[in-house]
C-alpha positions in Angstrom: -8.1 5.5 -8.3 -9.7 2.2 -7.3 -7.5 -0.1 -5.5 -8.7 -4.0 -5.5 -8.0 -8.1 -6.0 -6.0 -8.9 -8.8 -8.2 -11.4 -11.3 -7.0 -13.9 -13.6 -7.8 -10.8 -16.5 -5.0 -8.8 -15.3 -2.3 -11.5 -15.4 -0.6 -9.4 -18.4 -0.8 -6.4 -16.8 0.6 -7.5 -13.9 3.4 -8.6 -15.9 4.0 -6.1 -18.1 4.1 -3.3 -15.2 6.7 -5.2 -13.1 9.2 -5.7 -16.6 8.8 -1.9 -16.6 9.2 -1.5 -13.4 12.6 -3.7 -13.1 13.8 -2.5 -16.4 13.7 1.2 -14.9 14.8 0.8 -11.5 16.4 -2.4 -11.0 18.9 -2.8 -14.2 21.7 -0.1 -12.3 22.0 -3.6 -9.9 20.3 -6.1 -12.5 20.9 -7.2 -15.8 19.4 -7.7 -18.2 19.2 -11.9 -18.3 18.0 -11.3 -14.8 15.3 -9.1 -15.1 14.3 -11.5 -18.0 14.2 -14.6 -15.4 13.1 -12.7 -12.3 9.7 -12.0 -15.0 9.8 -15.5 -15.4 10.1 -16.7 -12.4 7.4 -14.5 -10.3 5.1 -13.6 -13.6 5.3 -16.6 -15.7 3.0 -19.5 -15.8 3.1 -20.1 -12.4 1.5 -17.0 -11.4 -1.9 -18.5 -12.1 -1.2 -20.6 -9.2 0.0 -17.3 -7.1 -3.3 -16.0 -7.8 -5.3 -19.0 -6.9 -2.9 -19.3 -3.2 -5.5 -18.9 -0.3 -2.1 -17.3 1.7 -1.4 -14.7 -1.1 -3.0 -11.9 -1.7 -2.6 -9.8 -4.9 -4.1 -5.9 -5.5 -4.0 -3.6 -7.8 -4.4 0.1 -8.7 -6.6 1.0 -11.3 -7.2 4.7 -13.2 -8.9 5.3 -15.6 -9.7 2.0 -15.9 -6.0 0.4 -17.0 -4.0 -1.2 -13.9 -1.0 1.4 -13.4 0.3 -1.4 -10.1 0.3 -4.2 -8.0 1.7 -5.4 -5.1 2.2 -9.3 -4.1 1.7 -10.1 -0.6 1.6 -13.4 1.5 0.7 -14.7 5.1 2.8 -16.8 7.0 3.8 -18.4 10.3 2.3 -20.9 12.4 -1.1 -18.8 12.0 -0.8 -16.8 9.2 -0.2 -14.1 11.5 2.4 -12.2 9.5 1.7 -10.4 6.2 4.8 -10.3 3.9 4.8 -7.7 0.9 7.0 -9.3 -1.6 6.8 -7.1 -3.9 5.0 -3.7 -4.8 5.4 -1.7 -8.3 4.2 0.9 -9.8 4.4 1.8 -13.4 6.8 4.1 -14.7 4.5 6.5 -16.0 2.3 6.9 -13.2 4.7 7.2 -10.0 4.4 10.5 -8.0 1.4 11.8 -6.5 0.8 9.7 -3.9 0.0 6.1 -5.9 2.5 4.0 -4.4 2.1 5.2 -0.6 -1.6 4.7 -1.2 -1.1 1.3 -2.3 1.2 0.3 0.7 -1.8 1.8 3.0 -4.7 -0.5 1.6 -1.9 -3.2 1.0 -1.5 -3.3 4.7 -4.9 -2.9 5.7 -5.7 -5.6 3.8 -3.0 -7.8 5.2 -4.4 -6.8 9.0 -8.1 -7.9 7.7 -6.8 -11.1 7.0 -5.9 -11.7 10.1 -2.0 -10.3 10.4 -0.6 -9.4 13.6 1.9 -7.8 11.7 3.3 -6.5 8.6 6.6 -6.9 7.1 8.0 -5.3 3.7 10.8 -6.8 1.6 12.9 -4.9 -0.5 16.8 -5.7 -2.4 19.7 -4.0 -0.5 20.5 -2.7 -3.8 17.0 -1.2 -4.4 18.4 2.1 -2.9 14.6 4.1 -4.3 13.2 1.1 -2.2 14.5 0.8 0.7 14.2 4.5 1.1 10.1 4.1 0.2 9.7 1.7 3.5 11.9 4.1 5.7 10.2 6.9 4.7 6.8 5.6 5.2 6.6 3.9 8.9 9.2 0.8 8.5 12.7 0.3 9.8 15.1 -2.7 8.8 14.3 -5.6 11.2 16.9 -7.7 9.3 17.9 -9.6 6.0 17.5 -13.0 3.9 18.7 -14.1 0.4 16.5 -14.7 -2.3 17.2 -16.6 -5.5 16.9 -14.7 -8.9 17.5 -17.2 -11.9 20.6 -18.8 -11.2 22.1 -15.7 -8.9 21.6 -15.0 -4.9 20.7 -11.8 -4.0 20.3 -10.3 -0.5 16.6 -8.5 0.8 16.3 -6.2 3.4 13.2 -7.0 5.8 11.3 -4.0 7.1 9.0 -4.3 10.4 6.8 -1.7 11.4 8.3 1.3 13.4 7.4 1.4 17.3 5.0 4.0 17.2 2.9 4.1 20.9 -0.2 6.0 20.9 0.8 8.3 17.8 -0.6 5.7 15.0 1.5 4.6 11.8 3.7 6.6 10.7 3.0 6.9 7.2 2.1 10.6 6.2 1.8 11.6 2.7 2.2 15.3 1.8 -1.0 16.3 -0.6 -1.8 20.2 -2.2 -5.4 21.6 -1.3 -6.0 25.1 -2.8 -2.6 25.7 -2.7 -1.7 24.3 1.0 0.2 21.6 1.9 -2.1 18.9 3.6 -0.7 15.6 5.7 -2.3 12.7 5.6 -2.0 10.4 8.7 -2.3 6.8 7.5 -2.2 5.6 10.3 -5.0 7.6 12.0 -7.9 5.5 10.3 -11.6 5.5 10.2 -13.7 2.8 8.8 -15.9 3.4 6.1 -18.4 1.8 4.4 -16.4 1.8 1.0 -13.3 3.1 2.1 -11.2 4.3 5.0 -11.0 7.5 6.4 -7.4 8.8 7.4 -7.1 12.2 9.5 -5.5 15.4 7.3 -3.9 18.0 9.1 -2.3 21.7 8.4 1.3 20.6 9.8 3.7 17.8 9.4 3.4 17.3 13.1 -0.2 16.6 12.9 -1.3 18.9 16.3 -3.8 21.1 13.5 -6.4 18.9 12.0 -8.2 19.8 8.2 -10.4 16.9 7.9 -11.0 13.6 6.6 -9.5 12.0 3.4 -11.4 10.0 1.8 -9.8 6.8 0.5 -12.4 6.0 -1.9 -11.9 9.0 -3.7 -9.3 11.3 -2.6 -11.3 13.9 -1.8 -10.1 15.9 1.1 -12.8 18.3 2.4 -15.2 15.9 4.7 -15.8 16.6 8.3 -16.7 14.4 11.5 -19.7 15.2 13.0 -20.2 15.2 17.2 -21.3 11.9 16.9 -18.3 10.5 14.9 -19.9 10.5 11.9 -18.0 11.1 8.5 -20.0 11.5 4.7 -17.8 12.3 2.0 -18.7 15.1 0.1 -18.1 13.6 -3.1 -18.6 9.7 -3.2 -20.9 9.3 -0.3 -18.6 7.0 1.3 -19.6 7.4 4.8 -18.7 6.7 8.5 -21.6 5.6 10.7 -21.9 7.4 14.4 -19.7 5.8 17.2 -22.3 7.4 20.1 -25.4 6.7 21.0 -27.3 9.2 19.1 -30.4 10.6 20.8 -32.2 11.6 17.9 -33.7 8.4 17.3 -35.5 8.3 20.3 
């Protein structure tokens, strides 16, 4: 899974995966002449613009080389300091395991590198799958706005960031290993060189740590050496030392 900046080449996948997306989620509160403008109105011919915005930022997930989803994001504010995710989908076909929460991390990572103090999700009160997404991953309603679909008014829900202190973000994400149930701590992050590293652990309350997960590749078995250094086992993405290392005397 390879997670990167949309390109004017995947303007029709783009489009295609959010009418499947609204067309699976969204018509128990949408119809169908809505779905059909909301297309239009985010995904039409104006989204070459969108993509050209120096305030918005668009990424995608790719496997297996096809784009399976997207999310649309934007900084505002007096400095830009606030990253917005309008709107994130992930194909029908390819939800579960993991792709959307991984595409909210790097989605918000992303939003941080580009100078955000802090991150806000939107979601429509009727998007009940939604709204239960941003709780679940480290977000609480901080309020609401209306937004304009076609010739109707509909009402968001704006999600801020839980208070979360020393303990980090608190977006886990439950992942099998040989048969065990690993967390992953989004919010527990190293820096790579291609990638993150996020801290695994052996219980939801993340006092037992596993290892390092790779977010270059997924792969889960990767250690941190005594001078905070991390090599993936199977990409080579890799986390430089954080101590002085004496060995290069």
């Amino acid at each position: 899974m390879e997670i990167r900046e949309a390109t004017a080449d995947d303007i029709d996948a783009i489009r295609s995966i959010a009418q499947r997306s609204l067309e699976s989620t969204y018509t128990e509160f949408l119809d169908e002449d809505t779905v059909a403008d909301a297309i239009e109105q985010w995904y039409g011919d104006s989204f070459d613009d969108v993509l050209e915005d120096d305030h918005a930022l668009i990424l995608v997930v790719e496997s297996d080389g096809d784009v399976v989803g997207f999310s649309q994001n934007d900084l505002i504010g007096q400095r830009y300091d606030t990253g917005r995710i309008l709107w994130l989908h992930v194909d029908p076909d390819h939800r579960g395991g993991g792709t959307g929460v991984r595409l909210l991390v790097r989605t918000r990572e992303r939003l941080l590198d580009e100078g955000a103090d802090h991150v806000q999700g939107l979601v429509l009160e009727d998007n009940e799958g939604g709204n239960e997404f941003y709780a679940d991953n480290g977000f609480e309603r901080a309020g609401q706005r209306e937004v304009e679909i076609g010739d109707e008014t509909f009402t968001e829900n704006v999600y801020a960031e839980d208070e979360i202190g020393e303990e980090g973000w608190g977006a886990v994400d439950e992942l099998e290993s040989d048969g065990e149930t690993i967390y992953v701590s989004y919010g527990e992050a190293a820096r790579g060189a291609k990638a993150p590293f996020y801290s695994a652990y052996k219980s939801e309350g993340r006092q037992d740590l596993y290892g390092w997960f790779c977010g270059n590749c997924d792969s889960l078995e990767n250690t941190m050496d005594t001078m905070g250094r991390i090599e993936c086992n199977n990409c080579g993405n890799r986390r430089k030392a954080t101590r002085w290392d004496a060995s290069y005397l």
